[in-house]
C-alpha positions as CSV (number, residue, x, y, z in Angstrom):
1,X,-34.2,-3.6,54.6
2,X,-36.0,-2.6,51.0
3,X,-36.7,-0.2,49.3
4,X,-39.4,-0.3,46.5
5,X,-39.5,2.0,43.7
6,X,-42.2,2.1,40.5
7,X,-42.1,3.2,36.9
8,X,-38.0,4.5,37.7
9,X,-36.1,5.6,35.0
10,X,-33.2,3.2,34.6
11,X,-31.0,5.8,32.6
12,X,-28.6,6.4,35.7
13,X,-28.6,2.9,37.0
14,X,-26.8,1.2,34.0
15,X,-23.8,2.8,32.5
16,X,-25.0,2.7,29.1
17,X,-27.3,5.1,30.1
18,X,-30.2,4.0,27.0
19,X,-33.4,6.2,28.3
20,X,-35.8,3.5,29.9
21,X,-37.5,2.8,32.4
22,X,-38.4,0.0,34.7
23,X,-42.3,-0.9,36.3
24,X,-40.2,-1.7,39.8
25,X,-37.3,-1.8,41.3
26,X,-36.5,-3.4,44.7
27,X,-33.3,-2.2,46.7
28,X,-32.0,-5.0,48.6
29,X,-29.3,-4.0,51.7
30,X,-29.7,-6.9,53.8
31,X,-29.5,-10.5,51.9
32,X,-32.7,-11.8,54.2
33,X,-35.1,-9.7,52.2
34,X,-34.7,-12.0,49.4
35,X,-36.9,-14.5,50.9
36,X,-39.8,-12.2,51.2
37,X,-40.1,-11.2,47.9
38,X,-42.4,-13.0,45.7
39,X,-42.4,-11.2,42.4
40,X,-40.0,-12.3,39.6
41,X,-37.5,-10.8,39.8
42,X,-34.0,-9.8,37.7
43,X,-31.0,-8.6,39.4
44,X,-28.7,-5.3,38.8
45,X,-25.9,-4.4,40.7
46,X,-24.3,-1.3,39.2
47,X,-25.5,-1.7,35.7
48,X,-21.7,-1.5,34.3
49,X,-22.2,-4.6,32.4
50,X,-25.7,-4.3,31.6
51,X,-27.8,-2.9,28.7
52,X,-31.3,-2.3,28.8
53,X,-32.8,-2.1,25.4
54,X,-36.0,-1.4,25.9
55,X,-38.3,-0.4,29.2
56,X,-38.5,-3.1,31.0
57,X,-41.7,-5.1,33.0
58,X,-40.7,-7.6,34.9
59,X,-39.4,-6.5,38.7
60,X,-35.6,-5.6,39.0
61,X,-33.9,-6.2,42.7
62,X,-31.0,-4.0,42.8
63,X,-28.1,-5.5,45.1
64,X,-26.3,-2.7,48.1
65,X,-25.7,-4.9,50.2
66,X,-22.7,-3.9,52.0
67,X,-20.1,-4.6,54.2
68,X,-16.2,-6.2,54.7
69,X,-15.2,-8.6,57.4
70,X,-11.4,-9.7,57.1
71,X,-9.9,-13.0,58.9
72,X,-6.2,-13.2,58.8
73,X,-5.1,-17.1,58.9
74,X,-1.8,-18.5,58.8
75,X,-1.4,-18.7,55.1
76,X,-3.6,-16.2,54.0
77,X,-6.3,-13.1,54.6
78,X,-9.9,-14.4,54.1
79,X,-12.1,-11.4,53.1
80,X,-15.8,-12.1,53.1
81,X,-17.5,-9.0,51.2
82,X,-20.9,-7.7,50.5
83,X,-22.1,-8.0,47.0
84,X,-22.8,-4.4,46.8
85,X,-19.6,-3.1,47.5
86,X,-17.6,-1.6,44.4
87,X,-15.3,-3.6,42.7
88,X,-12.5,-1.0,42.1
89,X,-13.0,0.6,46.1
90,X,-12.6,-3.2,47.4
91,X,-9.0,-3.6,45.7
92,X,-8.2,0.0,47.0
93,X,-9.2,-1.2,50.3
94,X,-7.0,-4.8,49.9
95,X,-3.9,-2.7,48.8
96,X,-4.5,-0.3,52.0
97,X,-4.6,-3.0,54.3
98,X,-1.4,-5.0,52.9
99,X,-3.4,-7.6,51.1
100,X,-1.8,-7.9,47.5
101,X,-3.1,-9.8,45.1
102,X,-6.4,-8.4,43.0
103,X,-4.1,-5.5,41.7
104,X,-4.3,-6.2,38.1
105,X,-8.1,-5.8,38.6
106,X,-8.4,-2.3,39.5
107,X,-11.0,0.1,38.0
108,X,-12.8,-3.0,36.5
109,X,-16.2,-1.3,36.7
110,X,-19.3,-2.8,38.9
111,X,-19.9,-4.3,41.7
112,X,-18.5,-7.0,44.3
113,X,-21.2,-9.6,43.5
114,X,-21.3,-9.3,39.6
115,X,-17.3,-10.2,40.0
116,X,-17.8,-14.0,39.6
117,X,-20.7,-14.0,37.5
118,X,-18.4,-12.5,34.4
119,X,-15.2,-14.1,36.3
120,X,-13.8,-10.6,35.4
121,X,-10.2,-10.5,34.3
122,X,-7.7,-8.1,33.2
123,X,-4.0,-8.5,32.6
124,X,-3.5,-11.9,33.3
125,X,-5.6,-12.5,36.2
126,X,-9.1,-13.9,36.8
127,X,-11.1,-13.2,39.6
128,X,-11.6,-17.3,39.7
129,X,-8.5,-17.6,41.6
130,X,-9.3,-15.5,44.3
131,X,-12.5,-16.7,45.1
132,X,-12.5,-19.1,48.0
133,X,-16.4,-19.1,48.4
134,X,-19.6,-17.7,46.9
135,X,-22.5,-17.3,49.1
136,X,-26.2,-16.9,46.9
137,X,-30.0,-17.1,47.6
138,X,-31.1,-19.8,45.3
139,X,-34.6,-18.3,44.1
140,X,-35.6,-22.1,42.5
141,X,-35.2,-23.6,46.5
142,X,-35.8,-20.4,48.1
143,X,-32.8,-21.2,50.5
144,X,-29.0,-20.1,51.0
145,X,-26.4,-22.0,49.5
146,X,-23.0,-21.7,49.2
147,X,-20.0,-22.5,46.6
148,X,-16.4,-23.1,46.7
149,X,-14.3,-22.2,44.1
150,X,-14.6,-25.6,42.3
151,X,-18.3,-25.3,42.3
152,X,-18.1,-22.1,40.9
153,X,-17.2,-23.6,38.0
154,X,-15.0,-20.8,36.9
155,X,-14.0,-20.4,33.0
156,X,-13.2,-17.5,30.7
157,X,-15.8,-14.7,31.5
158,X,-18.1,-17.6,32.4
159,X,-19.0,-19.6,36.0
160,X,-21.7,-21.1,37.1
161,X,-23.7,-18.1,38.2
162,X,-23.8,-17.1,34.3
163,X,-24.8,-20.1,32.8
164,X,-27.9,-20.4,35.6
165,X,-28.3,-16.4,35.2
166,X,-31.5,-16.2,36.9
167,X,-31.5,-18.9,39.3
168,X,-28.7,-17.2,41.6
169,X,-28.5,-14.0,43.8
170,X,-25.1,-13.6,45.1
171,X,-25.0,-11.7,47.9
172,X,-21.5,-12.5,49.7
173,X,-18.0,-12.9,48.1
174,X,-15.0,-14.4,50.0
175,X,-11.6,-13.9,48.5
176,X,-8.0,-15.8,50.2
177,X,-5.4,-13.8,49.6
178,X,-2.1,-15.3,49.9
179,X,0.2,-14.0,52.5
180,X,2.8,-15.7,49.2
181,X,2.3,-13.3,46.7
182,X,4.0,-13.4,43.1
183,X,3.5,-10.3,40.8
184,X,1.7,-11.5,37.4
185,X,3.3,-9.0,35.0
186,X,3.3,-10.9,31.6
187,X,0.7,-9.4,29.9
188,X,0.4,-6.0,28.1
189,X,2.0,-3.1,29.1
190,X,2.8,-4.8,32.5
191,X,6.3,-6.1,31.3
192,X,8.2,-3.0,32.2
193,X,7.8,-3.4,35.3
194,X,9.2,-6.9,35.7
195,X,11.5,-7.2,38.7
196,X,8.5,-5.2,40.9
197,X,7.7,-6.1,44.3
198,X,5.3,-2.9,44.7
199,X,1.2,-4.7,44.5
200,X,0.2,-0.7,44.6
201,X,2.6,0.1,41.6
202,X,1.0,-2.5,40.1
203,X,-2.3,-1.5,40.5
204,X,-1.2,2.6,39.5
205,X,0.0,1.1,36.0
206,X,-3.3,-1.2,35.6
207,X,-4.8,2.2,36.2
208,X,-3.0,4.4,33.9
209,X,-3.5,1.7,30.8
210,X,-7.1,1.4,31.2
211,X,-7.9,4.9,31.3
212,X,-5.3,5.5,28.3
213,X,-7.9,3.0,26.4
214,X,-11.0,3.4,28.1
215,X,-13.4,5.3,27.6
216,X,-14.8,6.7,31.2
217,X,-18.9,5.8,31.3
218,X,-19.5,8.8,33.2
219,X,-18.5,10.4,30.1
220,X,-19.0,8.5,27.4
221,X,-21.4,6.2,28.3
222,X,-20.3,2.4,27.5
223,X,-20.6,-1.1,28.9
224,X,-17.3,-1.9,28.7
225,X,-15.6,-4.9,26.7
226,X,-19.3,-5.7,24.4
227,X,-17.5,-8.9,23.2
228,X,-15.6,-11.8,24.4
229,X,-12.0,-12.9,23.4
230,X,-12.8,-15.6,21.0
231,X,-11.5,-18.9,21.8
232,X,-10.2,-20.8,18.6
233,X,-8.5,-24.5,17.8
234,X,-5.1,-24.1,16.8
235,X,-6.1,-25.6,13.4
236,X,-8.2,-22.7,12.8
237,X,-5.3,-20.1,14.4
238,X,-3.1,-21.3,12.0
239,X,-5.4,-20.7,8.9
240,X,-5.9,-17.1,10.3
241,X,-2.4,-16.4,10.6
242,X,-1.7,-17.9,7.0
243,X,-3.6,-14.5,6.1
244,X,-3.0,-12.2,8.8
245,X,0.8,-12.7,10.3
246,X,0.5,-9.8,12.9
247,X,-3.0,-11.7,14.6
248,X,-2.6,-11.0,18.6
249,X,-3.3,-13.9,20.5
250,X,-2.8,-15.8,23.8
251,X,-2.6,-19.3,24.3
252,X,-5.1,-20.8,26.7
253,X,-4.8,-24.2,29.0
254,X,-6.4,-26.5,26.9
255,X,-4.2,-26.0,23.6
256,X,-7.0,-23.8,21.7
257,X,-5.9,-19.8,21.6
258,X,-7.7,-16.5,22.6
259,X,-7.9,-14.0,20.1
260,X,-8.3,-10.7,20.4
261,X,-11.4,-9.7,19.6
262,X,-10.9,-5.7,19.5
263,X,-8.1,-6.4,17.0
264,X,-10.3,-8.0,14.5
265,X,-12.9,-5.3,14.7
266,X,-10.4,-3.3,14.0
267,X,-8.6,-4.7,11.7
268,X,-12.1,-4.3,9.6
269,X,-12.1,-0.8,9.8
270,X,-14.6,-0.7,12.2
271,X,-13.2,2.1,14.8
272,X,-16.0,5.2,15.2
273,X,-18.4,3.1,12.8
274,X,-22.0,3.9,13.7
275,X,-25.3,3.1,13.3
276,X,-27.9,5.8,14.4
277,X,-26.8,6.8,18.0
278,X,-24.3,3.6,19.2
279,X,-21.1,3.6,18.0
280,X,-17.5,1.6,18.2
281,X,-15.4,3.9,20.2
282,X,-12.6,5.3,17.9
283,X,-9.7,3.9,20.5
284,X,-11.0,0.7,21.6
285,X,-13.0,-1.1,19.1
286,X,-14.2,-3.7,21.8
287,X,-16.3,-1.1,23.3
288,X,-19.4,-0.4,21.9
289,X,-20.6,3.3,22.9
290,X,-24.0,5.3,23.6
291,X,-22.6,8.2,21.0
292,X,-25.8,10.4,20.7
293,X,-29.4,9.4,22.5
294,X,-28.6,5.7,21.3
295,X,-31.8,3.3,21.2
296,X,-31.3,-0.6,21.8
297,X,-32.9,-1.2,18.5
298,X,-29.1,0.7,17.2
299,X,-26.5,-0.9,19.8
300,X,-28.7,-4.4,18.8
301,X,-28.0,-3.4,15.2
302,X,-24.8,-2.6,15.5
303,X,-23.5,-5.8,17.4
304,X,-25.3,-7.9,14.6
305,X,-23.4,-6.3,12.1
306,X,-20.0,-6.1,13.9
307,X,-20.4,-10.2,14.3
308,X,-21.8,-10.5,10.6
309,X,-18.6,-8.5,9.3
310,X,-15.9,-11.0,11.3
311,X,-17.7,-14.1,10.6
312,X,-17.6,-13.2,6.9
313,X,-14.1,-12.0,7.2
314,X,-12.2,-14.2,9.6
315,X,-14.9,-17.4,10.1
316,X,-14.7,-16.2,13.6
317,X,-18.0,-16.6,15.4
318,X,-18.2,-13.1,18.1
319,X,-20.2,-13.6,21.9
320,X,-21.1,-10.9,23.6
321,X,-19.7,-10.4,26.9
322,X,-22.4,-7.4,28.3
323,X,-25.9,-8.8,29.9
324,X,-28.8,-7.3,27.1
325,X,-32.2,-7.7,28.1
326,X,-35.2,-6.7,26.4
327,X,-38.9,-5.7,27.7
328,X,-39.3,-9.2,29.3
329,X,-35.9,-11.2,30.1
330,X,-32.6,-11.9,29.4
331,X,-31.5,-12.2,25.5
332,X,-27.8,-12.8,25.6
């Protein structure tokens, strides 16, 4: 089933909420479609990670397709889930049903199917591990294929589905969760409840932090984390700790370290600093914010200074995490 829609304003369909519009959109509720549409195309699923910057031309298919199927096996539950479900209602729905394990995901905005793509994570947990298999029209063979987590190629906010960003239309996610569960309560503001056995608890407290720090797009409209956790060699940590003692960071499995990327935005100064309508958001200076009828030629602005400013400062290169596209395609 589709649904075809011309010159559509794409204001309420990305939570940025820039004031553009698209030439067509296709909505997409049954994965089969895909094969019978011939334009080029660009996908969205609920636009929480994705800034348009300009109207755009080429044809957008817009992802609802729905549905949960669940397979309890010996050692785990198997959930095979629609891409257009939403994120945040699907780990409602595991915690319902007894089926701990994506807690410290909650209220990640978006949808089912951008969930690999970004490898979302919060609090210690990636998506990545949860995955048991990915199924995705492949629009360069024009068939179905299928990945397991390996083939994924799951890494920090990356996968294999980024890196080939318009080659792949997910349409089905299926998650093993572990009958064996084990809290992950190490990071953040987790740690005070160490000695928990209660997944919704969990979940209540990933809740409560997020919307503490947060800013809610239906109110402030944002995108989210705009920038990734830089990655850095330990030689390079330590020269940055020779300057600033108090630098957050996290190690990471192949001996380099994460920083955090919000701190060294802030540590600039750069909280509530503005250029024409986009803004940093004066709690969280990783989100980038639509502050007053924004235009993408400001939030484009305003990233390339943010980045200039820590690269001067700190020799740290920033990478945006949100999808931006122009009039035409993809640009980062």
């Amino acid at each position: 089933m589709t649904t075809i829609l011309n010159n559509t304003s794409l204001k309420s369909l990305h939570t940025f909420r820039l004031p553009y519009s698209a030439r067509k959109i296709i909505e997409i509720t049954d994965a089969a479609a895909l094969a019978e549409i011939e334009d080029a195309y660009y996908v969205l699923g609920e636009g929480s990670n994705t800034i348009f910057t300009s109207d755009f031309e080429p044809t957008l298919a817009r992802i609802a397709i729905k549905g949960i199927q669940v397979e309890r096996a010996v050692d785990a539950h198997y959930l095979s889930v629609g891409a257009g479900e939403n994120w945040h209602q699907l780990v409602e729905y595991t915690l319902a049903h007894d089926m701990p394990g994506l807690e410290n995901l909650a209220l990640i905005p978006g949808s089912v199917g951008a969930a690999p793509v970004q490898n979302i994570g919060a609090y210690g947990v990636e998506v990545g591990q949860y995955i048991h298999k990915v199924r995705a029209w492949d629009k360069q063979s024009r068939t179905f294929v299928s990945f397991d987590q390996q083939a994924c190629q799951f890494a920090y906010r990356d996968s294999l589905f980024k890196r080939n960003a318009n080659r792949y239309v997910i349409v089905e996610v299926t998650f093993c969760l572990p009958h064996a569960w084990e809290p992950t309560l190490n990071y953040g503001g987790l740690t005070e409840l160490a000695g928990t056995r209660s997944a919704s608890a969990i979940k209540d407290a990933v809740i409560r932090i997020r919307q503490s720090k947060l800013p809610d797009p239906k109110e402030i409209p944002n995108a989210g984390s705009f920038f990734k956790n830089p990655v850095i060699s330990q030689q390079q940590y330590a020269s940055l700790l020779e300057r600033f003692p108090q630098a957050p960071s996290y190690p990471t499995a192949d001996g380099n370290v994460k920083v955090a990327a919000g701190w060294l935005i802030d540590t600039l100064g750069l909280k509530g600093f503005s250029i024409g309508g986009a803004a940093v958001h004066t709690k969280q200076a990783l989100v980038l914010i639509n502050k007053a009828n924004a235009t993408g030629a400001d939030i484009l602005t305003l990233a390339y200074e943010i980045k200039r400013q820590v690269a001067d400062a700190f020799g740290i290169e920033l990478e945006v995490e949100v999808r931006l596209l122009n009039h035409k395609e993809l640009i980062s």
